[in-house]
C-alpha positions in Angstrom: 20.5 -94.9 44.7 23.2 -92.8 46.5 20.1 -90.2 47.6 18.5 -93.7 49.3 21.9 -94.2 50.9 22.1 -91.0 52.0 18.7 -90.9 53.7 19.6 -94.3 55.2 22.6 -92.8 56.9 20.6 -90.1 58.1 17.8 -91.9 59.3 20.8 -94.3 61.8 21.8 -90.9 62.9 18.6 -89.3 63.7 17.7 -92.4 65.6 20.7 -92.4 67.8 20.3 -88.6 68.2 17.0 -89.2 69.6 17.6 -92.3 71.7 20.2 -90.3 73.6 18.6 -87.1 73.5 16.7 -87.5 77.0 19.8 -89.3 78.7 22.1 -86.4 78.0 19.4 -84.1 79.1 18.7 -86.0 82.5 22.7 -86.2 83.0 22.9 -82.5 82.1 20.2 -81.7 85.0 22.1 -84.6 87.2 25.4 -82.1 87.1 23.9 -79.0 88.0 24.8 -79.9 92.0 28.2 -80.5 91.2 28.9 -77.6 88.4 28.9 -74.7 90.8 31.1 -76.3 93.1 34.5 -76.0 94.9 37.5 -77.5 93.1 39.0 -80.0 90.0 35.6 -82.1 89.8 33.6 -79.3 89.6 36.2 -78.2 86.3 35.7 -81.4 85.4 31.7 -81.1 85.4 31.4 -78.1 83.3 33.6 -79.2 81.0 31.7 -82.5 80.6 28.2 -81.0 81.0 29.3 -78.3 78.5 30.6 -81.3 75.5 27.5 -82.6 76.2 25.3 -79.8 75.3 27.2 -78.8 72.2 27.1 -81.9 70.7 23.0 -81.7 71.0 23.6 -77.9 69.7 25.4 -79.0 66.8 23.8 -82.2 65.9 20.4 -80.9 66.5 19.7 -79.0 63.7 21.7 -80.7 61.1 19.4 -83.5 61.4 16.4 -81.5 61.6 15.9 -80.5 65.7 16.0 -76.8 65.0 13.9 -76.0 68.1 16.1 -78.4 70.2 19.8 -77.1 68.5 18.6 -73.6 69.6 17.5 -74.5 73.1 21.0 -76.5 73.8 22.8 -73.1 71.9 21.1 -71.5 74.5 22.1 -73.4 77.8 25.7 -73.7 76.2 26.2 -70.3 75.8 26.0 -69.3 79.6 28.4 -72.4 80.2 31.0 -70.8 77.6 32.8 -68.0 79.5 33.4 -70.6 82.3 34.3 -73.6 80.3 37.3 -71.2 78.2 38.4 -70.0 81.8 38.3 -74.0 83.7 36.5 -73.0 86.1 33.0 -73.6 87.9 29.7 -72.1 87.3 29.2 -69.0 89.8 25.7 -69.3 91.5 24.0 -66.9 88.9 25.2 -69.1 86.0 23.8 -72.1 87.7 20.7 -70.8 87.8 20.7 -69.5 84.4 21.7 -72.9 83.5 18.5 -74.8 85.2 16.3 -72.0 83.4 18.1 -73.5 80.0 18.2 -77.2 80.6 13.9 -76.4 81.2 13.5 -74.9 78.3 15.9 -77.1 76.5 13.8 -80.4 77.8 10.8 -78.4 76.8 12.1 -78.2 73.2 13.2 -81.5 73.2 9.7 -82.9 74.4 7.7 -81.1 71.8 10.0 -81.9 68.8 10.0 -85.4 70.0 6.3 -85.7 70.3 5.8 -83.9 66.7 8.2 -87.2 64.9 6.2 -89.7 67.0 2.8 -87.7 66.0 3.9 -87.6 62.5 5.9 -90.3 62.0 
């Protein structure tokens, strides 16, 4: 009985994972303007942009995204050093960062795909 609660549980959260998994990605691309930019709101951006993809790095494979945890790893990681010094993205890191949110959408796509395929 507790192993059919616990599957319950983790079926909720792997449902909301993946209902929210393509907004956070679209709001993630949605930033990139605004991340490289002069200023507070710019601080602001990364900061937000960079919660954002943590939590899908963290959740991710927990629940069984392993692909999509490693992607989101990846486009957090060149947000790090400017998120620990409040800052914005410089214009490489930007770039670097559209390269990751691709690939991360990529990830995303396929794993999503294979649960519909497979059920």
């Amino acid at each position: 009985m507790a192993a059919d609660i616990f599957a319950e549980r983790l079926a909720k959260i792997r449902i909301r994972f993946v209902a929210a998994l393509p907004a956070k990605i679209a709001e993630s691309d949605a930033a990139l303007p605004d991340l490289a930019g002069d200023g507070t709101a710019s601080v602001a951006a990364v900061a937000d942009t960079y919660r954002r993809l943590h939590g899908i790095a963290g959740t991710g494979p927990t629940i069984g995204f392993a692909a999509t945890g490693q992607a989101a790893r990846e486009a957090e990681a060149v947000m790090i050093e400017a998120y620990r010094s409040q800052r914005a993205l410089t214009s490489g890191e930007a770039t670097s960062l559209k390269d990751a949110l691709a690939a991360l959408r990529q990830a995303a796509e396929t794993e999503l795909q294979a649960i519909s395929i497979g059920g």
